[in-house]
N, C-alpha and C positions, 0 to 999 in steps of 0.2 A: 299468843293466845294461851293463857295460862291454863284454863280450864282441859283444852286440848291435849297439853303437856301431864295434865295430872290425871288423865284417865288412861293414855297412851305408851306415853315415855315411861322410864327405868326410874321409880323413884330411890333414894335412899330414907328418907323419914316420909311416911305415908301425912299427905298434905301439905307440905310443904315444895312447893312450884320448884322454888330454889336447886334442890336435890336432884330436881329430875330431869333428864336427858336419856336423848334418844341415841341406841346404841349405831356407828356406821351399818350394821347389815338391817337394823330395824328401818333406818330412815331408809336406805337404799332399796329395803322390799317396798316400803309403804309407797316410793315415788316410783320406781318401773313396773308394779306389776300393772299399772294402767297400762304398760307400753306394752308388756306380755300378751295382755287383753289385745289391743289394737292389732299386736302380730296375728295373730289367732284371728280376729272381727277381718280383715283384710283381707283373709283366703276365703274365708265364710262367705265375705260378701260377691264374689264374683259370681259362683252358680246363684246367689239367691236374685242379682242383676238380671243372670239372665234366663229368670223362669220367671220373676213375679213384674219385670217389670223395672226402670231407675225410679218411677214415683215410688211405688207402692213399697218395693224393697228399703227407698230411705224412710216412710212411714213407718215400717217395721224393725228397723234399727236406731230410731229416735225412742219407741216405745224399750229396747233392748237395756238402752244408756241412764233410761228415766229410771229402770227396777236396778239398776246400779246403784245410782244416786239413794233412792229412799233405803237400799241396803245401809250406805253409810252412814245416813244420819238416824239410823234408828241405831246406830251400835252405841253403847254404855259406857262399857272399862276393855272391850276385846279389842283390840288393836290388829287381829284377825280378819275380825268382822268388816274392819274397814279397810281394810288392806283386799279384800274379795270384793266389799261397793265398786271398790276401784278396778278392780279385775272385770267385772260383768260390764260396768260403764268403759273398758274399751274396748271391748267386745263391739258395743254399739259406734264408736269413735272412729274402730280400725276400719268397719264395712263403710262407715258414713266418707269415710277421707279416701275411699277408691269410690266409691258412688256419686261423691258430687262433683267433683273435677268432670270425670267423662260424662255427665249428665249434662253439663255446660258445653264439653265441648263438640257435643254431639247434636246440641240444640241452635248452638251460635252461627251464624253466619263469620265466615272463615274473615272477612275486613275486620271484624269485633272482637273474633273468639281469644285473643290474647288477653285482650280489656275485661276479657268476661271472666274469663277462668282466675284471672289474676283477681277477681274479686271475692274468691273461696280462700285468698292467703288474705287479702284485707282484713275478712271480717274475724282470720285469726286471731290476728292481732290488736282485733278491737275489742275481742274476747278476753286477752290478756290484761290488756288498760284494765277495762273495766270490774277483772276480778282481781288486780293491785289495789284500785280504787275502792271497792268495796272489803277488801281484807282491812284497807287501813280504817274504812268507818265503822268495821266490825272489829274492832279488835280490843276496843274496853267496852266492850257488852260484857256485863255480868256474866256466869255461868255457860252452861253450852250455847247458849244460844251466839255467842261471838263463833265458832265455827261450822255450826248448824246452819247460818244465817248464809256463810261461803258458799258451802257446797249445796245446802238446799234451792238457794235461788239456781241453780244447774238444770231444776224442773223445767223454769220457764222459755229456754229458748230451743229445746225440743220437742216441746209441744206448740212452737210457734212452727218449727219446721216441719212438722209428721204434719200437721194440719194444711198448713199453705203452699206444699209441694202438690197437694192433691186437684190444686184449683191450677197448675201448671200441667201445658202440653206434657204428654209422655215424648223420648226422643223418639223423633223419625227415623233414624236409623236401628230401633229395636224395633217399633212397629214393620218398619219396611222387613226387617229378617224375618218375621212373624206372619207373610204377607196379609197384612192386615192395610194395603194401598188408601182405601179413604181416608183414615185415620190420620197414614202416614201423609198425605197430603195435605190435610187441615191441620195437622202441627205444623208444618212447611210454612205453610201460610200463617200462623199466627207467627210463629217468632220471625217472621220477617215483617211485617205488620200490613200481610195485606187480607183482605176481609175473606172472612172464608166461601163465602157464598161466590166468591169469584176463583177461587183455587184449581177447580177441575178444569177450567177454561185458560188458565194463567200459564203461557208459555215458560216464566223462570220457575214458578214453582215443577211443572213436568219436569223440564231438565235436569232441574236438582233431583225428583224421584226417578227420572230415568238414571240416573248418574247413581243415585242410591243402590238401585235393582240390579245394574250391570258390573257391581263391586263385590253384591251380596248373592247372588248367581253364579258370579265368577270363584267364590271363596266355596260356597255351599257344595261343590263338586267334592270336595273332599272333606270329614266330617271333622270339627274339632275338638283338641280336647286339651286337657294339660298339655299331653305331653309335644302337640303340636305347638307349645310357643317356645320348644326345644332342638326343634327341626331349621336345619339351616335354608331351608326352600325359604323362598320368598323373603329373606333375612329374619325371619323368625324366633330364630336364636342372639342374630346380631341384636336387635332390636330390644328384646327380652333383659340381655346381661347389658343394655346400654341405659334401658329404664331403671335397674335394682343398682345400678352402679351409680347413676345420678344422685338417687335418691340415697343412697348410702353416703354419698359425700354434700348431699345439704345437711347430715345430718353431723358429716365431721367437719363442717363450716365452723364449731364451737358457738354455734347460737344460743344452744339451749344449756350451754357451760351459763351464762349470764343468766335466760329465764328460769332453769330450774334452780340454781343455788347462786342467784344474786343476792338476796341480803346473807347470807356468809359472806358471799367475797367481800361483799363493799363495807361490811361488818370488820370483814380484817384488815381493809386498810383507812378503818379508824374513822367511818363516817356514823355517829351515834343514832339518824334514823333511816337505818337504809331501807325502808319501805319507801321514803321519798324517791331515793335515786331509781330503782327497779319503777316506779310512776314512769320518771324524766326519761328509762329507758324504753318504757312500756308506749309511750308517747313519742315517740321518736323512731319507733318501729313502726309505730300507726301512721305517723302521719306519712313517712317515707314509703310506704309502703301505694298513696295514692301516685308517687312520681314513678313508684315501679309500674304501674297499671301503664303508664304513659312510654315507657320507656321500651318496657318490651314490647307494647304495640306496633312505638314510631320505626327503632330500630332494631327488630327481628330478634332470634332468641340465644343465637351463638357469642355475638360480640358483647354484646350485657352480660354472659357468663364469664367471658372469659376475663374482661376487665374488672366485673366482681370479684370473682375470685384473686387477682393482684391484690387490688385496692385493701379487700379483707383480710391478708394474709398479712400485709403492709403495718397495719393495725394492731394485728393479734403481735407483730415481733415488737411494736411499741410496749404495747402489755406487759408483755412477759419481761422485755428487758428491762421496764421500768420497775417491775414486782422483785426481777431478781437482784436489781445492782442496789439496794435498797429498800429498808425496810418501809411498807407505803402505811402504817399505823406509827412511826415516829415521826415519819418525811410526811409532812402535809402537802409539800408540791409533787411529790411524787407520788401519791393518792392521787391528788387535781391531776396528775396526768393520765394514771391509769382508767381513769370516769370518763375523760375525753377520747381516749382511744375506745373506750368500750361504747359509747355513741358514735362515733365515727365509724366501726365495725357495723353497729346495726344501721345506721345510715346503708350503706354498702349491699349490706345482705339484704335490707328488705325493699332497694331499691332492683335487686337481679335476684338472686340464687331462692331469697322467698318465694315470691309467685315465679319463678322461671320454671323452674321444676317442675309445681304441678300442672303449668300449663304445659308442658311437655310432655306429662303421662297421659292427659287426656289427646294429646292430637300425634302420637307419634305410630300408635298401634293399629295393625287392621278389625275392621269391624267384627269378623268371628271368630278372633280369641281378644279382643279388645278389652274387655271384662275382666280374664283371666290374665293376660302379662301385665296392665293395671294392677291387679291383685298383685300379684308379685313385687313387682316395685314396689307400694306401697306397702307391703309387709317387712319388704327389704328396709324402705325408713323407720318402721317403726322397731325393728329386730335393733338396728343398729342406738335408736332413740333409747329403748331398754339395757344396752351395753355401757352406753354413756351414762344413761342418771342411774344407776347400780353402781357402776366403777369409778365413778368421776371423785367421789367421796376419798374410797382406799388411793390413787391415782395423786390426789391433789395433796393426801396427807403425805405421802414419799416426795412428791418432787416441786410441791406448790405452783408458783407461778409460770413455773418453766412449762405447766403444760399449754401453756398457749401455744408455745413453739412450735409443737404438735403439732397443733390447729392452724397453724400459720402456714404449713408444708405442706397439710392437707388439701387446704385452701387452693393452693401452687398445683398439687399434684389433678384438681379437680379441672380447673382452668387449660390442664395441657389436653386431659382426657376429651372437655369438651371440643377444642379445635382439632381433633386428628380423628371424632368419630362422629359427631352431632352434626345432623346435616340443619339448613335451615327450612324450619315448615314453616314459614309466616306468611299468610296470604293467600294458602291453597285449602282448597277440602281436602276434608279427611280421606279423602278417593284419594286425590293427589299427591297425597303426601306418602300413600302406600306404594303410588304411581312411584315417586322418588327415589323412595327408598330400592327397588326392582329396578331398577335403570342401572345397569352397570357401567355405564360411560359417567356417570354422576359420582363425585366427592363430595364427602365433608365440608372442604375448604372451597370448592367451586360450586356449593346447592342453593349460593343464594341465586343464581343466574337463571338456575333451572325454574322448567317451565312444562304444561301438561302438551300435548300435540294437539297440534291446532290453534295455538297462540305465540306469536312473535316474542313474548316476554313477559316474567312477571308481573309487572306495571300493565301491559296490554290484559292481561287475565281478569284484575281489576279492573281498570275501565269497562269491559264489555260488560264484566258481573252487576256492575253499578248500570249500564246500559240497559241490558234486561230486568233490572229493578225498574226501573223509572219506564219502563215500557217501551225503549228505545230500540231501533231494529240493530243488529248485531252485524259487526263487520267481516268476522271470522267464522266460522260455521262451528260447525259442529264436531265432528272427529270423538262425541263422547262414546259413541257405542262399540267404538273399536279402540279403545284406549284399553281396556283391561286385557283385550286376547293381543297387546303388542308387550304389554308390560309381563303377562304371564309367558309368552314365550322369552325375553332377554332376564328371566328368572333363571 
């Protein structure tokens, strides 16, 4: 986008496109201070969570992202000015990417919530398709309007979401902290789809608010605060450095090595329009990203990590060893092979480590600092998202392709992390999975087995759960109101 480059970039003859380029630390501000923004937006967003609310708080962080946006397309020649749009817009970005995950998975019923939460990394990357797509039909527009037309259209899908979160149940389990019971009841009842006028009466919805009340009574005894997701009681601290370390290493997966500076890369190994490939890439992230919905649904959250993490690692040493033993702008097969490994890689990641993660920060934490080591984590990816698209620039100019290697290690080193500390949540409430976590007979390697008291087995939890859906009488009882004063004494 020429226009972009001659108000922005370093020219040498004023108006002439040719001349101008953008210096490493100017592109390197211009693309992390979004992520600066998100680090910041991320802590913000926890207490704003938990005073105003997850609806109203994302209604007020969409409006954040929008006075972002209209900053940057009202800038001229200040390449400041747009560098700050981009600052306030991740502001609204970093609260929104700890608000919607736990909004999901606070709402879902624990059979779905994988499938659910896993459709906040979908529509990521349906995000990205669409704004590859839209850069390439903007990109011989005459004058500003070719990168006005990018970032402007940014208006319309936060004002699709500030609006239509509002017509959404608030979560049950903020309401339930808030004791606000009817409320917290008839949310109960809507996302599980039974009518609300039958809710007060509806044995599975009570249980699920008794099970709510006896989690958030049991936590309320002692007051939280930051510095309680620092405290090893209750693994608090484990839990805390296991979400900011997840999320630190989706972020050295080298995903976003490909979406932030793929047409450079695919530019240097000699593909004349690389906004095509970054499409083919962009498209291949979207669609793999529906078999991740499925995947970490069918088979839980640990082995999809950890075999991601090979597979991706598998990939990036393709990369790198094909970029280094040859040059991939002379070697045309040796281009064609680095395109395929770099589809291969995103196959991979956006079939586990994409949505793995952030279904994980929504269902790993307890509900009264749940907010806050949320926030954490996710400021934790976004700290490290700002480390990478800053230095990937200076990084790639010393050692080029070899840094896949990096990424490939990383990949390796993420995969070991997962199997010796990730226990597996899939298929429990979020009670239960705090349950889990407080069990000290309970491992890592041995938490797919586990199961809350009073039920013979994972698979037994689910059927009863589905039993008391469908109004069917239940063959194990109960044991929910004594589950948390067993699990807080073996703390």
């Amino acid at each position: 986008m020429d226009d972009f480059k001659l108000r922005f970039a370093q020219c040498g003859t004023a108006g002439d496109v040719n001349s101008c380029n953008f210096s490493t630390v100017r592109e390197g501000l211009i693309v992390a201070l979004l992520s600066i923004g998100t680090l910041a937006g991320a802590l913000f967003g926890a207490p704003t969570a938990d005073y105003l609310g997850r609806r109203y708080a994302m209604s007020v962080e969409c409006i954040v992202f929008m006075v972002g946006v209209i900053i940057q397309i009202t800038a001229f020649t200040s390449w400041q000015q747009f560098a700050v749009g981009r600052l306030v817009s991740g502001l609204g970005v970093g609260s929104l990417s700890a608000a919607v995950p736990m909004y999901q998975a606070e709402t879902a019923p624990p059979q779905i919530r994988g499938t659910l939460t896993a459709t906040y990394q979908l529509f990521i990357t349906f995000g990205i398709l669409v704004a590859y797509c839209i850069s390439i039909g903007a990109r011989n527009i005459e004058g500003s309007g070719s990168w006005r037309t990018v970032v402007g259209i940014g208006l319309l899908w936060p004002l699709i979401l500030g609006i239509g979160i509002l017509f959404m149940p608030e979560s049950p389990r903020w309401l339930t902290a808030h004791g606000r019971f009817p409320e917290a009841r008839a949310a109960i009842a809507r996302t599980r789809g039974i009518p609300v006028s039958e809710a007060e009466n509806h044995s599975f919805v009570q249980r699920e608010l008794d099970e709510m009340k006896s989690a958030i009574d049991f936590e309320s005894k002692i007051k939280a605060g930051w510095l309680d997701c620092f405290k090893p009681q209750r693994m608090s601290l484990y839990r805390t450095l296991l979400g900011m370390t997840l999320q630190m290493f989706q972020q050295l997966t080298g995903a976003n090595y490909f979406f932030y500076y793929g047409a450079t890369i695919f530019t240097s190994v000699g593909i004349e329009d690389s906004f095509v490939t970054q499409i083919i890439l962009g498209a291949v992230n979207f669609v793999c990203t529906f078999g991740g919905m499925y995947v970490m649904e069918k088979f839980g959250r640990r082995w999809p990590l950890i075999i991601g993490g090979i597979w991706q690692s598998m990939w990036l040493f393709v990369f790198a060893a094909a970029g280094t033993a040859k040059d991939p702008s002379v070697d045309k097969g040796i281009g064609k092979l680095m395109i395929v490994s770099a589809c291969m890689f995103i196959f991979g990641y956006a079939m586990t480590w994409a949505p793995g993660i952030w279904i994980l920060i929504g269902e790993t934490f307890p509900t009264r600092t749940r907010a806050r080591q949320a926030a954490l984590s996710t400021a934790s990816n976004w700290l490290w998202n700002f480390l990478l698209a800053f230095f990937t620039p200076f990084i790639v100019s010393a050692i080029q392709y070899r840094y896949g290697f990096v990424f490939a290690a990383c990949n390796l080193t993420g995969a070991v992390i997962v199997y010796f500390f990730l226990y597996e949540s899939s298929d429990l409430s979020l009670e239960s999975v705090d349950m889990m976590y407080c069990d000290p007979t309970c491992k890592p390697w041995t938490s797919r087995t586990w199961a809350p008291a009073g039920f013979k087995s994972r698979q037994d939890l689910i059927e009863q759960g589905r039993a008391a859906e469908m109004h069917k009488p239940l063959e194990a009882g109960a044991g929910e109101e004594t589950r948390y004063e067993k699990a807080g004494d073996s703390a």
